[in-house]
N, C-alpha and C positions, 0 to 999 in steps of 0.2 A: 466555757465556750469560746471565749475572746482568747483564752492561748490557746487552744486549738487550731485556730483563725492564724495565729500567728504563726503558730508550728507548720501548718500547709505552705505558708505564706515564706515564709523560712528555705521551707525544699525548693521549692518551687525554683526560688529565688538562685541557691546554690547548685542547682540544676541547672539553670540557664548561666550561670556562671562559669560550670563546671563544663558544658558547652562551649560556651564562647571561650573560655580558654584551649580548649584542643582543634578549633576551626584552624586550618592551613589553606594557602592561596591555591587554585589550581594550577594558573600558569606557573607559579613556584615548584608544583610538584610535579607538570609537564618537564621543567629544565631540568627537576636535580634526578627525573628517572629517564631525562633522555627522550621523550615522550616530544610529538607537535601537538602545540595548544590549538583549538581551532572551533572559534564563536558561533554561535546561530542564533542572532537575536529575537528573529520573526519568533521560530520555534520555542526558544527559551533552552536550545539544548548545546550542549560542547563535548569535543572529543577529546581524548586523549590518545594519540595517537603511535604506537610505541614499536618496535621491532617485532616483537609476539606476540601484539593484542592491540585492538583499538576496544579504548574505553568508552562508551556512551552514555553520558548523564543527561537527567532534565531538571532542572531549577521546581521544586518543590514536590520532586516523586521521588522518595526512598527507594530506588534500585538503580542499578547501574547493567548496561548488555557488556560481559563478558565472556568470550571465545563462543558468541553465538548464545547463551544463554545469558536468562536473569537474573540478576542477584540482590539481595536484599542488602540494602544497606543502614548502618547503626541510624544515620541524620540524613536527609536530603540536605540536595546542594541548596545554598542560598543565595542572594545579593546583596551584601552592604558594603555601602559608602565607594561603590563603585570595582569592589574587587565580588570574583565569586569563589566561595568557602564550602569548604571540604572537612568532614569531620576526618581528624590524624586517623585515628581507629581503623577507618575504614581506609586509609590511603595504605597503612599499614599490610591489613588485610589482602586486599585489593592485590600486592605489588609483593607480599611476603616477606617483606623485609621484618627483620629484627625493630621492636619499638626504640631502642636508643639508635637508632638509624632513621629515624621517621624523620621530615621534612620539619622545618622550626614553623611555629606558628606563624598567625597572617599578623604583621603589624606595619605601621606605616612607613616604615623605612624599609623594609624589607619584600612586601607585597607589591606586584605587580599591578597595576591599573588595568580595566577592560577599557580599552584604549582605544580609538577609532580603525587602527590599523588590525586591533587583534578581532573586531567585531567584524570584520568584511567576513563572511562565509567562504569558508577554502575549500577544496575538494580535498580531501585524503588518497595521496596520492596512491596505486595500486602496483602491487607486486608483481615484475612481471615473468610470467612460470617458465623453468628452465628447462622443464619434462612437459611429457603428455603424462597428465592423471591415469591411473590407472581407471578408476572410477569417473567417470567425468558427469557434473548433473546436469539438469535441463537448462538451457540459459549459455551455458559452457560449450557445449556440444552442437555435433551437424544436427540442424532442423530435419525430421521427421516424421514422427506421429502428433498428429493434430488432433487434439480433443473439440468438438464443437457439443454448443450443451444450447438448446433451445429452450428457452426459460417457460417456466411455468409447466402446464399440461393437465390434460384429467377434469378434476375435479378445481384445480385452479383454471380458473380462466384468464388472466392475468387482466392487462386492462384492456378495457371494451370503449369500443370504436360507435356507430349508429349502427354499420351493418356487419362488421365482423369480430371476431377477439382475437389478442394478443398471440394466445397459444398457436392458432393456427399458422398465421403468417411467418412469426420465427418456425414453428418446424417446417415451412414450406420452403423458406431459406436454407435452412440449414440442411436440407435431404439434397438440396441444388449445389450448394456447399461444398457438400460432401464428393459429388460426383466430378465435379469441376478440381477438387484438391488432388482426386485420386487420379486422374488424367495429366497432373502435374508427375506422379510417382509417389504422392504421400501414402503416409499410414493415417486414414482416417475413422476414427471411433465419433459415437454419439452416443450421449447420455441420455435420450431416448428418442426414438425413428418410428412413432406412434406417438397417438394423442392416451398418453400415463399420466401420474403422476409421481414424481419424485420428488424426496426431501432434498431441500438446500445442500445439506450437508453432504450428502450421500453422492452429491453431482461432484465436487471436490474428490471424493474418496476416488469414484471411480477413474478419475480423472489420473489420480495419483496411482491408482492399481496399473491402469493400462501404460503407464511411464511416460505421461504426455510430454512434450516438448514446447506446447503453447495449447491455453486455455480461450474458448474463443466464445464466448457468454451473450448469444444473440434476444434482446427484447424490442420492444416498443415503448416507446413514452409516452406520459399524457397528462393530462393537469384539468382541474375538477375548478371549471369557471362559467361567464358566460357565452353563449355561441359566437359573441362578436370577440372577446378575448381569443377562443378555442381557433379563429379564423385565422391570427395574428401570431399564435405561439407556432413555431415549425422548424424543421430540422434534425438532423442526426448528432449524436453526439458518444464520445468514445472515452471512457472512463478505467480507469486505474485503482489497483488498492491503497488508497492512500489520508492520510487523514484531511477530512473535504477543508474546502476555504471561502465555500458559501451556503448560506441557507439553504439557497436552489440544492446547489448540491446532496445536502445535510434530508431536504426531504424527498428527493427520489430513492438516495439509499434505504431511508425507512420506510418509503412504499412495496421496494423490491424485495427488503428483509422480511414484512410483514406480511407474508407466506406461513412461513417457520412460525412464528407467532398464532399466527390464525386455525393454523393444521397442529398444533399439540408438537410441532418438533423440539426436540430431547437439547437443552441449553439454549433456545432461540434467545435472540434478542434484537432490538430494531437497532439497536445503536451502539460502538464501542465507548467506552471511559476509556480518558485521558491515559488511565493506565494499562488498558489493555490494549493501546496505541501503542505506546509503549515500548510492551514487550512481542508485540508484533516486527519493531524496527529492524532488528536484527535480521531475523528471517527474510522480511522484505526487501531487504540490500542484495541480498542475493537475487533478484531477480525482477527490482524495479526499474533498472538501465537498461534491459531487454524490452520489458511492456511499454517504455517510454517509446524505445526502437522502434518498436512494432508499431505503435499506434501513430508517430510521425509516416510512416507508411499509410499507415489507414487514410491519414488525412489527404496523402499524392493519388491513392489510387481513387478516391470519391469527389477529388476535384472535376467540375464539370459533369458530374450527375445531376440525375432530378430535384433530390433534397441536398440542399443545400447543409454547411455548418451551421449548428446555432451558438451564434458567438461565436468563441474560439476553437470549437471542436471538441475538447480535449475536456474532463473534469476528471476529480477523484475523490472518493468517499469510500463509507465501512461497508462497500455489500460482502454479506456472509457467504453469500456463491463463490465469490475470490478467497476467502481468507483460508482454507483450507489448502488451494490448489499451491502446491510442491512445482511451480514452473513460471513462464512468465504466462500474464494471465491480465485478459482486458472484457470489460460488459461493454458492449454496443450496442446502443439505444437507433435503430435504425431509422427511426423516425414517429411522428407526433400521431397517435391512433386518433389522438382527440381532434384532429385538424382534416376537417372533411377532404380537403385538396389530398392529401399525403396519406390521408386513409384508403383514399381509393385508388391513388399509386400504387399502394402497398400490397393491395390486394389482387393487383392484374400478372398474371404470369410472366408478363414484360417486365416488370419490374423486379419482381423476386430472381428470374436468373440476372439483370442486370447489378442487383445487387450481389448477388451472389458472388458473379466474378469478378465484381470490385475485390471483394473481401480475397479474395483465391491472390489476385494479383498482389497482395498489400504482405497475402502471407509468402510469397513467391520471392519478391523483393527483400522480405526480413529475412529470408533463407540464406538468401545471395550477402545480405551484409552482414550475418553472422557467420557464414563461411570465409569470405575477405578477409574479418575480424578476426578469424580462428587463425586465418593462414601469415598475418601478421606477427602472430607470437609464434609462428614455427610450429604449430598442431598438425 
C-alpha cells in the first residue's frame, strides 16, 4: 500500500515537473510572434493580439477565443512569481508553428515581468476596413429593423405591482414604441403584440430570424422588501450582456431568467459560469460597443423625465433574453413596479407614451451616430 502511495506520489510529482518545465512567458511569446500583449487585471484576462487573430485568455480556464471560437486548451494560463505562463503545447498549437520553433521556456532572465505598465488595460486597436463587406452584420450596418420584445406575457405575470403586472405595462409600452419608431421610417417587429406567452429563448430566435439591427427587452423592476424600503427603491435602469459587477445586479438577472426555469424551458438556467462567460466573449465584442452606444443614448433621452436613474443608470448581467440575440441588444427596466409612486406613473397613458418616445428618440440618435460612424470609414 505505502509504494503505491508512493508510486501516485511519483507521477503526480513528474507531472507537475513535466508542466513546469514546458510553461513559457506570454509577453515572450507576444514579441517572438509579433503579437501586442495586453493586461486585464480586474478581469484576470490578456490578449494576444496578432495581425490574423486576437487571442483571448483567462488566468485559470483552459480555453483560449480564437477567430471567434473556443478552443480547448492542454493547461490554463497561470500566475507565478509575477510572470503569466503558457503551456509551449499549446503556444505551439495555437500559432502552428513547428515545436523546435516554440518560444524558450519562462525563466528568470529571460521572462518578462507583469509590470505596472503592462497591467494598464489597452484597447486592442481595430482594423480599419478598406471595402464595404459584402455581407455586413447588425452593429456594422445602417440602423433599421427594430426588434422590441416586451418581457414576460400569458401565463407569466412577471412582477406584480399592488394594482397592476409587469406584462401589461411593458406591452403597453412597447405597442406605443412600436408606432412612434414606425413614424420615424423603421422596420419594427415585436416579439409579441398580445398578452402570450413566449419562451426566453425563442424571443432571441425571432429576433435573429427577422435580422434585427437592435434588440430593445422592455420590463419593470422590483424588489421583495418592506413598504417603507418599497417607498425608497425607484428608478429605471438600462442594462447590457455582460458579466454583472454586483449582487444587485447578479439578482435581477436571476429573477428575469427564472421564467425559463419555472416554465420547463429546454437548457434554462438562472445564472452563467465563469466559463460560459467565457466563451460568450467573443461573440459579445461584436456587438457590445454598439449596446454601450445605444444605451449612453438611452441615458440623454430620459434625462429630465419622471423616473429618474437609479444610481448610475446603466448595469449588466447574464439575462438569457440577451444572450441569444445576433445584434446589439439592451433589457430596460423602466421603472420600480414595487414603488407605489412609479407604479402608478406607469400605469397612466401619459406616461407609457412619454416613455415611449424617450425610448424612440434614444433609438433615433443611435441611428444617426452609427450612420456618422459608418460614413467615417468611407461605407
Amino acid at each position: 500500500m505505502r509504494n503505491l502511495v508512493w508510486h501516485i506520489f511519483l507521477c503526480v510529482a513528474l507531472a507537475a515537473s513535466a508542466w513546469a518545465s514546458n510553461k513559457v512567458d506570454a509577453e515572450q511569446v507576444a514579441k517572438e510572434h509579433k503579437a501586442s500583449f495586453h493586461w486585464f487585471p480586474v478581469q484576470k484576462t490578456f490578449l494576444l493580439a496578432g495581425e490574423s487573430d486576437t487571442l483571448k485568455f483567462a488566468i485559470g480556464l483552459p480555453y483560449v477565443n480564437s477567430h471567434g471560437n473556443s478552443v480547448e486548451l492542454k493547461h490554463a494560463p497561470e500566475i507565478a512569481d509575477g510572470h503569466i505562463l503558457l503551456d509551449s503545447a499549446d503556444v505551439v498549437s495555437l500559432y502552428k508553428t513547428d515545436k523546435t520553433a516554440a518560444v524558450s521556456p519562462a525563466s528568470s532572465s529571460s521572462a518578462a515581468k507583469v509590470s505596472s505598465s503592462s497591467a494598464k488595460a489597452a484597447a486592442v486597436p481595430a482594423a480599419t476596413p478598406t471595402a464595404k463587406p459584402k455581407n455586413e452584420t447588425a452593429g456594422t450596418r445602417e440602423v433599421k429593423t427594430i426588434v422590441i420584445d416586451p418581457g414576460h406575457g400569458g401565463k407569466d405575470t412577471g412582477a406584480q405591482g399592488k394594482n397592476s403586472n409587469e406584462k401589461d405595462i411593458v406591452l403597453a409600452v412597447g405597442k406605443l414604441l412600436k408606432k412612434e419608431l414606425e413614424k420615424e421610417g423603421f422596420n419594427v417587429k415585436m416579439t409579441r403584440d398580445k398578452d402570450v406567452f413566449i419562451e426566453l429563448g425563442e424571443r432571441a430566435n425571432l429576433a435573429n430570424q427577422w435580422d434585427g439591427d437592435l434588440f430593445i427587452s422592455l420590463h419593470c423592476n422590483a424588489i421583495d422588501a418592506t413598504p417603507e424600503r418599497k417607498k425608497q427603491i425607484k428608478g429605471y435602469h438600462v442594462y447590457v450582456l455582460r458579466a454583472p459587477e454586483s449582487e444587485e445586479d447578479k439578482a435581477i438577472a436571476r429573477r428575469e431568467n427564472k421564467v425559463a426555469t419555472l416554465y420547463g424551458e429546454k437548457n434554462a438556467k438562472e445564472e452563467l459560469s465563469p466559463i460560459e462567460w467565457f466563451k460568450l466573449e467573443a461573440r459579445l465584442e461584436k456587438y457590445k460597443q454598439n449596446s454601450y452606444m445605444f444605451t449612453e443614448e438611452m441615458l440623454k433621452a430620459f434625462d429630465g423625465g419622471k423616473i429618474k436613474r437609479q444610481g448610475g443608470g446603466v448595469g449588466g448581467a447574464g439575462f438569457m433574453v440577451l444572450v441569444g440575440a445576433l445584434m446589439p441588444a439592451v433589457l430596460f427596466e423602466i421603472g420600480f413596479i414595487s414603488n407605489p409612486e412609479e407604479e402608478a406613473y406607469m400605469t397612466t397613458t401619459k406616461a407609457q407614451e412619454d416613455i415611449a418616445a424617450r425610448v424612440a428618440k434614444a433609438v433615433s440618435t443611435y441611428k444617426a451616430a452609427v450612420h456618422n460612424y459608418r460614413e467615417t470609414l468611407g461605407r
